[in-house]
C-alpha positions in Angstrom: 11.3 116.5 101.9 11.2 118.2 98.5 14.5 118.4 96.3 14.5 122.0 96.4 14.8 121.5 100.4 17.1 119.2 100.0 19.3 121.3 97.5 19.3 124.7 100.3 19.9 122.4 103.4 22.8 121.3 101.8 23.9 124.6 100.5 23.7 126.2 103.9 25.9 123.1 105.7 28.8 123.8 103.2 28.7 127.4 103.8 28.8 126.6 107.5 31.6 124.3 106.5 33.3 126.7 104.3 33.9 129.3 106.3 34.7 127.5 109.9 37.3 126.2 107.8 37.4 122.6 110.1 38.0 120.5 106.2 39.2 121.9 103.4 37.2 123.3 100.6 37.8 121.1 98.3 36.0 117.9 100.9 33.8 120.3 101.6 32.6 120.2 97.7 33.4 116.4 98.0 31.0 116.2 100.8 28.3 118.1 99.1 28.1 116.2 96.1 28.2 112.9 98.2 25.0 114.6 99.8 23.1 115.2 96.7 23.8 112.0 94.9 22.6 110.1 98.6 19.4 112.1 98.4 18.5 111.1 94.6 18.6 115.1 93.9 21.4 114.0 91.6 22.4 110.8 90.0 25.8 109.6 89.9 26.5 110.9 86.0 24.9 113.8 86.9 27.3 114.2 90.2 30.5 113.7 89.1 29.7 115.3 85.7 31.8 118.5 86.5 35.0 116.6 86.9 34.7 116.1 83.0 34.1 119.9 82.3 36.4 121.1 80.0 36.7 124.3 82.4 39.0 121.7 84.2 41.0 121.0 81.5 42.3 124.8 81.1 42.8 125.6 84.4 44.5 122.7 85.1 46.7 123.8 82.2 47.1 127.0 82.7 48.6 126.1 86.1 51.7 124.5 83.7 51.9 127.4 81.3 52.4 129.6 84.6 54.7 127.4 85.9 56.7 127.4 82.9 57.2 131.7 83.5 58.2 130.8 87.3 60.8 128.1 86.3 62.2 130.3 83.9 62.5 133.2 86.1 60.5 136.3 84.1 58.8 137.7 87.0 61.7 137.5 88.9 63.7 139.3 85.6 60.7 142.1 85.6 60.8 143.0 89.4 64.4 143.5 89.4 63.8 146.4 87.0 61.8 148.1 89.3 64.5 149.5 91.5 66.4 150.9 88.9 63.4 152.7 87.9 61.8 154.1 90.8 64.8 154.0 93.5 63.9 154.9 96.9 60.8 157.0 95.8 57.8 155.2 97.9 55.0 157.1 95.5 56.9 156.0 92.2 57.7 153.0 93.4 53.9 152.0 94.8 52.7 152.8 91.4 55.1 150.8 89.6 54.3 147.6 91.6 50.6 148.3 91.9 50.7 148.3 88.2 53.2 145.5 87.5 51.2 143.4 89.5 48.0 144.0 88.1 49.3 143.5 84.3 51.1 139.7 85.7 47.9 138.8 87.1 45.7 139.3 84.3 47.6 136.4 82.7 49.3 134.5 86.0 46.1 134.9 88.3 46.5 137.1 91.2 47.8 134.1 94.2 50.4 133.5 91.8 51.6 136.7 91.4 51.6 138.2 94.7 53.6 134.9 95.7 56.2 135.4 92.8 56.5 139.0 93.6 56.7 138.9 97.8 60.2 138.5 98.0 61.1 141.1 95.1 59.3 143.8 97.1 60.7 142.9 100.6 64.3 143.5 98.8 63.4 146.2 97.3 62.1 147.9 100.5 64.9 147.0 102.3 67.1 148.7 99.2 64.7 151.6 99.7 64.6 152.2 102.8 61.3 151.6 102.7 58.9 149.7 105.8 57.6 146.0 104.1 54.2 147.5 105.2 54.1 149.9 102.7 54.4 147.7 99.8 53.1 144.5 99.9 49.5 145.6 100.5 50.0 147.3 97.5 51.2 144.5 96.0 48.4 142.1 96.9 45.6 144.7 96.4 47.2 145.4 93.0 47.4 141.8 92.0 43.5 141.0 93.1 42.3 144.3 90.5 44.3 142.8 87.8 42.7 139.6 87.8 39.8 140.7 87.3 40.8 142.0 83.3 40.8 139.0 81.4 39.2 135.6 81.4 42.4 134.1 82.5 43.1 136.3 85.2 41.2 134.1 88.0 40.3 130.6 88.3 36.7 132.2 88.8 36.6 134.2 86.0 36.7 130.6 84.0 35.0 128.7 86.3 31.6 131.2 85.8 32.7 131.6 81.9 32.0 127.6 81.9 29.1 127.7 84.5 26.9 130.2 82.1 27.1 127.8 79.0 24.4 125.7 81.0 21.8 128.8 80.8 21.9 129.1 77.1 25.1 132.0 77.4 28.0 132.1 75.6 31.3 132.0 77.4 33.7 134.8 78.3 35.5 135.9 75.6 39.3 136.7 76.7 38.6 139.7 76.8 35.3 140.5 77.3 35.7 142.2 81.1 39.0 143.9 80.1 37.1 147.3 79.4 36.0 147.3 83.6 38.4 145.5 84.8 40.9 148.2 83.7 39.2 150.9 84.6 38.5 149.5 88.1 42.3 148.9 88.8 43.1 152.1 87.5 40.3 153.7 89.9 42.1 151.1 92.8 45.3 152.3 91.8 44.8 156.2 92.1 43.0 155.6 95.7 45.7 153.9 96.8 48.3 156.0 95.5 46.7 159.0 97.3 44.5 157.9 100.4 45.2 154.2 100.7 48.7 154.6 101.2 48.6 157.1 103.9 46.3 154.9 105.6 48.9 151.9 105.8 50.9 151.2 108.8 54.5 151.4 108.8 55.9 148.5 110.5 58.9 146.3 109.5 62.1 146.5 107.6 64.3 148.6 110.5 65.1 145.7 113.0 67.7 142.9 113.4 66.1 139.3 113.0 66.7 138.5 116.7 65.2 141.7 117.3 62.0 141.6 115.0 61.0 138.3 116.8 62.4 139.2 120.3 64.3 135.9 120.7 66.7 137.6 122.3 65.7 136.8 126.1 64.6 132.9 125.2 68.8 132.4 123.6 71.7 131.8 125.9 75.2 131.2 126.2 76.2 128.1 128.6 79.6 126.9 129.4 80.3 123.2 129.5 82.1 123.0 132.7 84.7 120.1 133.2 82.8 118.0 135.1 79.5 117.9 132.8 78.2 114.5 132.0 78.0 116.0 128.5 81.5 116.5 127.8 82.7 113.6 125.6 78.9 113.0 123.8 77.8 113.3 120.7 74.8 116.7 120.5 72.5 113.6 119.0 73.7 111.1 122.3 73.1 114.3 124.7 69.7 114.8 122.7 69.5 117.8 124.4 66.4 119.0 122.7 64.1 116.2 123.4 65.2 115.5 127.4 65.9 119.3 128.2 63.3 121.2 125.7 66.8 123.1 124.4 68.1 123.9 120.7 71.5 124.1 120.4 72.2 126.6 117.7 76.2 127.3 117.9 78.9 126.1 119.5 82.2 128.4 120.6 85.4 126.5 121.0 88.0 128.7 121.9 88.6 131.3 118.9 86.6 128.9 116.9 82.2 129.3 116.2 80.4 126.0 115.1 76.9 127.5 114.1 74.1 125.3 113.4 76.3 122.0 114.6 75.4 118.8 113.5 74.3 116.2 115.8 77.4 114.2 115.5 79.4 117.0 116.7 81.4 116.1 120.4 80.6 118.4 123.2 83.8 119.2 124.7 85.0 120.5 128.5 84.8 124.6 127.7 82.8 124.7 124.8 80.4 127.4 124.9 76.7 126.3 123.8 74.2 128.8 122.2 70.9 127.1 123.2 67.9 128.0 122.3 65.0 128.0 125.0 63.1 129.1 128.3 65.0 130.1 131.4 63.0 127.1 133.7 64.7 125.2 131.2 67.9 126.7 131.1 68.4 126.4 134.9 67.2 123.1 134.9 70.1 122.4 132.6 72.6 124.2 134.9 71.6 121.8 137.8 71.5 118.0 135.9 73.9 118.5 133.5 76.5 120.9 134.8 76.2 123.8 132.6 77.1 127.4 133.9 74.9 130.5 132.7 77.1 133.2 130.8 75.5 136.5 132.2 77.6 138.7 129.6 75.7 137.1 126.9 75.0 139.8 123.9 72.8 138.1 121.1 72.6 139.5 117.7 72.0 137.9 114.1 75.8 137.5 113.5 75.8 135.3 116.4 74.0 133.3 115.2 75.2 133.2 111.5 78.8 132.0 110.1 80.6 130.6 107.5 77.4 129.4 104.5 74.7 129.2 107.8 72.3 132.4 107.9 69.0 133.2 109.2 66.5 133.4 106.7 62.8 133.9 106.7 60.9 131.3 105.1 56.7 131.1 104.5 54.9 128.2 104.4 52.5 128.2 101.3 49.2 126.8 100.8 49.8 123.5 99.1 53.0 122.7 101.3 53.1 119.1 103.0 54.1 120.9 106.1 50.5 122.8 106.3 48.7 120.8 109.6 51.9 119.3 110.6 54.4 119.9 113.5 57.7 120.3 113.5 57.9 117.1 115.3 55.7 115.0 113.8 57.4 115.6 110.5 61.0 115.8 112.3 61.8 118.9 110.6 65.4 119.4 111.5 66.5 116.0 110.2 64.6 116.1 107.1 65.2 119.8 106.0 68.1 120.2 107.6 66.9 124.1 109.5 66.6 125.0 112.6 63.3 127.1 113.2 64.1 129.7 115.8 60.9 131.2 115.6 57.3 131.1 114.0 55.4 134.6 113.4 51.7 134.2 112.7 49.4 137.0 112.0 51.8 139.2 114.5 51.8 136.7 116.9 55.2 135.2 117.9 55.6 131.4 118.9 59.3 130.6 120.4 58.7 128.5 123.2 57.5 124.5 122.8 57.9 125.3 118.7 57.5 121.3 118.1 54.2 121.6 119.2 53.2 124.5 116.9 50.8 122.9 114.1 51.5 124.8 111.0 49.5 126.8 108.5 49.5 128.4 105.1 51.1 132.0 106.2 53.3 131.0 109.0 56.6 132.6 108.5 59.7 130.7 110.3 62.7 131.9 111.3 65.2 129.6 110.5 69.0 128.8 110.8 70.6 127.0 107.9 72.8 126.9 104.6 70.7 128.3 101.5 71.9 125.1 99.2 69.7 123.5 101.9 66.3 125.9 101.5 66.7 126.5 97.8 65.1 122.4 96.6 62.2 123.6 98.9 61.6 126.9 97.5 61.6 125.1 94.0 59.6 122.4 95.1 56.5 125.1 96.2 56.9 124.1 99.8 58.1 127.2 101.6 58.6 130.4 100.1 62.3 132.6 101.0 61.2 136.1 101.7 64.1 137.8 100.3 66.0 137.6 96.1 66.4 134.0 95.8 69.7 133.2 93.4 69.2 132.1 89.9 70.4 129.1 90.4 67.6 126.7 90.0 66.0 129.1 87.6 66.0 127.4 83.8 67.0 131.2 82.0 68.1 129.2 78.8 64.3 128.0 78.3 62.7 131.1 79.2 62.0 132.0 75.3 60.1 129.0 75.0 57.9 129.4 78.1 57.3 132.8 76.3 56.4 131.2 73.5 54.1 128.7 75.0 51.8 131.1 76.8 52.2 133.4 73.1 50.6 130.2 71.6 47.9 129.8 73.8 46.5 133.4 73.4 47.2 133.8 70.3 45.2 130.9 69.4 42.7 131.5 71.8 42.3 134.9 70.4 40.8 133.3 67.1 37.4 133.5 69.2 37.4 136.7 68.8 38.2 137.3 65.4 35.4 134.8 64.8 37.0 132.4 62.1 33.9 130.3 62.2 35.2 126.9 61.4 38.5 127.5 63.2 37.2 128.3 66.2 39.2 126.6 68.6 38.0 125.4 72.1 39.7 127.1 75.0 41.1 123.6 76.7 42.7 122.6 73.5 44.6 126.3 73.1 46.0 125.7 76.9 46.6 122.0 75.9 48.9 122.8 73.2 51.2 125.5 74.9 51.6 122.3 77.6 52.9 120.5 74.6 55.3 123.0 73.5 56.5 123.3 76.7 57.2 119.4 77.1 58.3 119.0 74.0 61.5 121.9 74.5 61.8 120.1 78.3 60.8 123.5 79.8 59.0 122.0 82.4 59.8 118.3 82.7 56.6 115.4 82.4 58.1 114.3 85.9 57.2 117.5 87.3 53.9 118.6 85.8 51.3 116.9 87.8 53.1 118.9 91.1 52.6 122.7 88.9 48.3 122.0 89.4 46.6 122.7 92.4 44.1 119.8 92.1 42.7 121.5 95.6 40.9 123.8 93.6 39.5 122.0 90.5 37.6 119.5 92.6 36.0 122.5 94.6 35.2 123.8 91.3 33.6 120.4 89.3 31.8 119.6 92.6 30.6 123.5 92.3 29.8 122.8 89.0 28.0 119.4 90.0 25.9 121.3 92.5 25.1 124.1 90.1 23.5 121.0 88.0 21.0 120.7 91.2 20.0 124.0 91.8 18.7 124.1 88.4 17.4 120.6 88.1 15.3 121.4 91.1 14.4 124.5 90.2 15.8 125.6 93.9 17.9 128.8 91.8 14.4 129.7 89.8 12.6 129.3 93.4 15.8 132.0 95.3 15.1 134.0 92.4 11.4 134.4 92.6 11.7 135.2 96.2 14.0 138.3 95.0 11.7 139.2 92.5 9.1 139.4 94.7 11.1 141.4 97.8 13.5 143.4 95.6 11.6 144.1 92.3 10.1 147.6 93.6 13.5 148.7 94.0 14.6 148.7 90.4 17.2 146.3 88.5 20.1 148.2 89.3 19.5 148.0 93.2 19.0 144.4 92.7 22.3 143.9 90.5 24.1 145.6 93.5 22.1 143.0 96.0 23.9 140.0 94.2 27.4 142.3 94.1 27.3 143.1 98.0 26.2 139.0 98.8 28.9 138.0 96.5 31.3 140.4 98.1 30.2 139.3 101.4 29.9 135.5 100.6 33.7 135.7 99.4 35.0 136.6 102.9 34.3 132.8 104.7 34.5 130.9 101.5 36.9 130.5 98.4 36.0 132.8 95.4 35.2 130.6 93.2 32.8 128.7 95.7 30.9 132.0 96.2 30.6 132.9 92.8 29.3 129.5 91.7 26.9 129.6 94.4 25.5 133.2 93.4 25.2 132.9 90.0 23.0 130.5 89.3 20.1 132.7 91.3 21.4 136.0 89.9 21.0 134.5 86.3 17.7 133.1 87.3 16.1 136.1 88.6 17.3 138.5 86.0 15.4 136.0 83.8 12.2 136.3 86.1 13.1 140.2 85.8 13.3 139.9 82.3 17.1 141.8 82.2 20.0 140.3 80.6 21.3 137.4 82.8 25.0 138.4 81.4 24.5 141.7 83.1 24.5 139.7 86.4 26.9 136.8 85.6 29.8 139.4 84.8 28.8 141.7 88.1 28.7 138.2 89.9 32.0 137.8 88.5 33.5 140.9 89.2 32.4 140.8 92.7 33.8 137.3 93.5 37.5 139.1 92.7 37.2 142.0 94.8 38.0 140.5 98.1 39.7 143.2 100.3 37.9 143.6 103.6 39.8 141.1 105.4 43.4 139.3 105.1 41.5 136.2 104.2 41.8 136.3 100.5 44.9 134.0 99.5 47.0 137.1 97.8 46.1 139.0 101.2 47.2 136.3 103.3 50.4 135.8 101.5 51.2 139.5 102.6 49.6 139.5 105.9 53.1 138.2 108.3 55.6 139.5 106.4 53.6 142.9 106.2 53.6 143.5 109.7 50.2 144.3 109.3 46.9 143.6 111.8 43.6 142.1 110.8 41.9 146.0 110.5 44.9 147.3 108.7 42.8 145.3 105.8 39.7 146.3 107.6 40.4 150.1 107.6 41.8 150.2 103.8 40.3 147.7 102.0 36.8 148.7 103.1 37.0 152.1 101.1 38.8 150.6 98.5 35.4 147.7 98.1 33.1 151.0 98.2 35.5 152.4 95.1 35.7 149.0 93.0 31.7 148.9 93.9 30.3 151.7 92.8 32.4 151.9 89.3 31.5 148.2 88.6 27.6 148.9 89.4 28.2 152.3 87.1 29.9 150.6 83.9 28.6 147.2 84.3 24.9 148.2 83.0 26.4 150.3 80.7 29.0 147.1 79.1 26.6 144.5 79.6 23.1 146.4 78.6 20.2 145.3 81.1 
C-alpha cells in the first residue's frame, strides 16, 4: 500500500474517532502518530517532532499568563461594571457583554473567557430581571468572534501561524487578522443585537432551585417513630443511603433544623428526616425501619438551606478529575463534603440512582453544602459556581503584576511588527518571560503552574503537527489538492476558497478546532499552490473558519453555556446557522481583499 494511502486511511479513522468521541482527542492524535511511525510513513524524529515545536512552548505559556488575570480576579473586576452600566436594559446590556467578551478573548482565548464570565452574567440576569437564556448565548457567541482578532485569541490561530512556517510562509503577525476579525464581530454583534436575540428562547432565571429541577416530588419528610431500629444510630451506622437508596438532607429536632447532617450525627425517637429519594424507596423505608410518611410535607429551597449550608449550582469543567467518574466511584460526599441533589444535562434532569450518573464536561449539580467547602474546588478548576464567587481566594494585591506580565509579553512581541531586525524576538520567548515575571512577584506560585496548562490540547496539536509532517512527506496534501484543482478549478478561486471555509466549518462540528484546521490546511495551501493563488489567502480563511463554530452547542464556549442557558440543541441550530451564513460571506468578501489572491 502506498504512503499516500496509508497517510488518508489514517486520517479518515481519527476523524471517525474524533467525532464519536469514544477517547479523547488528544489519544486520538497519540494513536495517529503511533500509526504513521508503525507504517514507516514517519520515523520516530519525524513523529514526535511537533512535541518540540516552539508553538507548544507559547501556548503552553500563555495558559500561565491567563491564569495569572483569573487568580487575580480582573475579569471578575470588569463584569461587575457592567450592571452599573447597563442596569436592567436587556439591548444595552447584550451589547455590553457581546463586546466585553469579544475584547477578553482576543487576548484570554474564547473557552477561557466565556468560563470566567458565566457566573457574572447569570448574576447579572438575575439582578436584571433578565432570563439566563438571553445572555449567555450572547456571551459565548461573542467570545468565539473575538478570538478570532489576534494571534493569541485561539490556540488555532497559533497552532496554523506555526503549521505555515513548514510551506515557506511567514507566521501570523499579532495582529495580522485583526482588520477581519473585527469587522466580523462587529457584523456578529449587530445581528445578534437585532435578529439573533429575538430568536433566543427565554427560559430560566424565574424559578426556586427545588422548582427548576422538580425535586420536589422525589424529597420527603419522615418521622422516626419510637420504635425505629434507627433511633439511637449514628446516619453513617444507619447508612441509610447505601441499604435504602435514601439521602438524608436535614434533620428537624423539635424547634431545631440540622441541614446537611454529618454522618456522625444520632438519629433520635421524633426527629424528622428530609430524605432524598423515590417513593418505592420511601415506603420501603416506612415498612423495615419504622419511619412514618409526613403527608403535609411543603418543600422549598429554604428547607433545605440553614445556618452557612445553601444550595448552589455547580458545573463540572472540562479538565476536572470528576469528568468519567461517578459519584460513587469517587465517593463524592465524603471527599467534597456536598450533597448532589440533582444533575441537569443538556435539559435533561437525573435525580434518581444519582451514584450511578457518570459525569461529563457540562453537567451542572445541584448541590447542598457550606461555600468554604466549594470555594478550593472552584480555585482548583474542578467545578465551576454558577453565581459571584467571593473574593476571597482571589490574589487582588498581585493583580498589577499579572497586568504587567501579559503588558510584557505584547509589548515585546509587538517588536515583530515594528520590524527591529536584530531584535526580533521569537514569540515563545516573549510568553516565557511574562511567566518569569509572574514567578518571580509569586503571582502564580511554581507549585501551581503545571495545573494552569491544559496539556490535553498541546499533544492534539504536536501530534497534528507530526501528521501535517506526513501529508507533505508523502505528497498525500499535494495529491487532495490536485484532485480539487481538477473538480473545482472551473468554478473560479473564490468558490474554491469558500470550499475549504464550508469543510472547515463543517469539519469543526465532530472534531476540536484546532484538529480541523490542521487537517485542512495543509490541502488548502497545497492547491492554492497548484492554482497558483497565494497560499496565505487560504491559510487565514482556513483559519478564520476553524473559529466560527456556532451551528451546534458542541464548541467548548457553547457547551459551557448550553445547561445553565436553558437552552435545546436547535436553539444553537436555529441562531447560530444565520449567524455562520453572516461571519461567512464577510470573511469570503474581505479575505481576498486582506490577503490578495
Amino acid at each position: 500500500m502506498s504512503p499516500i494511502a496509508i497517510t488518508l486511511i489514517l486520517l479518515l479513522v481519527a476523524l471517525v474517532l474524533f467525532g464519536s468521541e469514544k477517547l479523547p482527542v488528544d489519544v486520538v492524535g497519540i494513536l495517529l502518530v503511533i500509526g504513521l511511525v508503525m507504517t514507516g510513513v514517519l520515523n520516530i524524529q519525524e513523529g514526535v517532532a511537533g512535541f518540540g515545536n516552539d508553538i507548544i512552548i507559547t501556548i503552553g505559556g500563555l495558559f500561565v499568563l491567563v491564569g495569572g488575570l483569573i487568580k487575580t480576579g480582573i475579569v471578575d473586576l470588569i463584569g461587575r461594571r457592567l450592571y452599573r452600566i447597563a442596569g436592567d436594559n436587556e439591548f444595552l446590556l447584550t451589547a455590553l457583554i457581546m463586546a466585553i467578551a469579544a475584547i477578553a478573548a482576543s487576548v484570554l482565548k474564547n473557552t477561557t473567557t466565556t468560563a470566567m464570565f458565566l457566573p457574572v452574567v447569570i448574576g447579572l440576569a438575575n439582578k436584571a430581571r433578565i432570563a439566563p437564556s438571553k445572555l449567555l448565548m450572547p456571551l459565548a457567541f461573542g467570545a468565539i468572534l473575538g478570538g478570532s482578532c489576534t494571534l493569541i485569541g485561539t490556540s488555532t490561530n497559533l497552532a496554523v501561524s506555526g503549521a505555515i512556517v513548514r510551506y515557506g510562509m511567514e507566521p501570523l503577525s499579532m495582529f495580522e487578522l485583526t482588520p477581519v476579525g473585527v469587522i466580523t464581530a462587529l457584523a456578529g454583534l449587530i445581528y445578534m443585537l437585532f435578529l439573533g436575540r429575538k430568536l433566543l428562547p427565554r427560559r430560566g432565571g424565574e424559578e426556586s432551585f427545588t422548582d427548576q429541577y422538580a425535586i420536589r416530588e422525589y424529597i420527603s419528610e419522615l418521622l422516626v417513630l419510637p420504635e425505629s431500629n434507627l433511633v439511637g444510630k449514628t446516619l453513617g451506622e444507619a447508612n441509610l443511603n447505601l441499604e435504602l437508596d435514601l439521602n438524608v438532607l436535614g434533620i428537624i429536632r423539635g424547634d431545631r433544623q440540622i441541614t446537611s447532617p454529618t454522618a456522625r450525627e444520632r438519629i433520635e425517637r421524633r426527629d424528622l428526616l428530609i430524605v432524598e429519594g423515590t417513593l418505592a424507596d420511601i415506603l420501603r423505608a416506612k415498612e423495615e425501619v419504622g419511619l412514618e410518611i409526613k403527608a403535609d410535607f411543603m418543600l422549598n429551597d429554604h428547607v433545605l438551606e440553614g445556618g452557612d449550608v445553601e444550595l448552589f449550582e455547580v458545573m463540572v469543567m472540562r479538565d476536572s478529575p470528576l469528568v468519567g467518574q461517578t459519584l460513587k466511584t469517587i465517593n463524592f460526599r465524603y471527599n467534597y463534603d456536598l450533597t448532589v441533589l440533582a444533575i441537569n444535562r443538556h435539559g435533561e434532569t437525573f435525580i434518581n440512582k444519582l451514584s450511578g450518573v457518570n459525569l461529563r464536561f457540562g453537567d451542572v449539580l445541584l448541590v447542598q453544602g457550606k461555600r468554604a467547602t466549594i470555594e478550593p474546588f472552584v480555585v482548583g478548576g474542578e467545578i465551576l459556581l454558577l453565581e459571584d464567587v467571593s473574593a476571597s481566594s482571589v490574589r487582588t494585591a498581585k493583580r498589577r503584576w499579572a497586568i504587567a506580565a501579559f503588558g510584557l509579553f505584547l509589548g515585546l512581541s509587538l517588536v515583530k511588527v515594528v520590524s527591529f531586525g536584530a531584535y526580533d524576538i521569537p514569540l515563545a520567548i516573549c510568553v516565557l518571560l511574562g511567566v518569569l515575571l509572574l514567578l518571580a512577584t509569586k503571582t502564580v506560585r511554581h507549585t501551581e503552574i503545571y495545573s494552569l496548562i491544559d496539556f490535553r490540547l498541546l499533544v492534539l496539536i504536536a501530534c497534528m503537527i507530526s501528521f501535517g509532517t506526513a501529508m507533505e512527506k508523502t505528497g498525500a496534501d499535494v495529491y487532495l489538492a490536485d484532485f480539487i484543482k481538477t473538480h473545482f478549478e472551473q468554478y473560479g478561486s473564490t468558490a474554491v476558497l469558500a470550499g475549504f471555509f464550508a469543510l472547515t466549518v463543517f469539519l469543526t462540528q465532530p472534531m476540536s478546532n484546532q484538529a480541523a484546521a490542521l487537517v485542512v490546511v495543509p490541502v488548502a495551501v497545497q492547491t492554492a499552490v497548484l492554482l497558483g493563488l497565494n497560499p496565505r489567502t487560504f491559510a487565514v480563511a482556513v483559519t478564520y473558519a476553524a473559529s466560527f463554530s456556532f451551528v451546534t452547542p458542541l464548541e467548548p464556549a457553547c457547551i459551557l453555556v448550553y445547561t445553565p442557558g436553558r437552552y435545546k440543541f436547535m436553539d444553537f441550530v436555529k441562531v447560530g446557522t444565520i449567524l455562520t451564513i453572516i461571519v461567512f460571506i464577510v470573511s469570503i468578501i474581505l479575505v481576498p481583499i486582506f490577503w490578495k489572491f
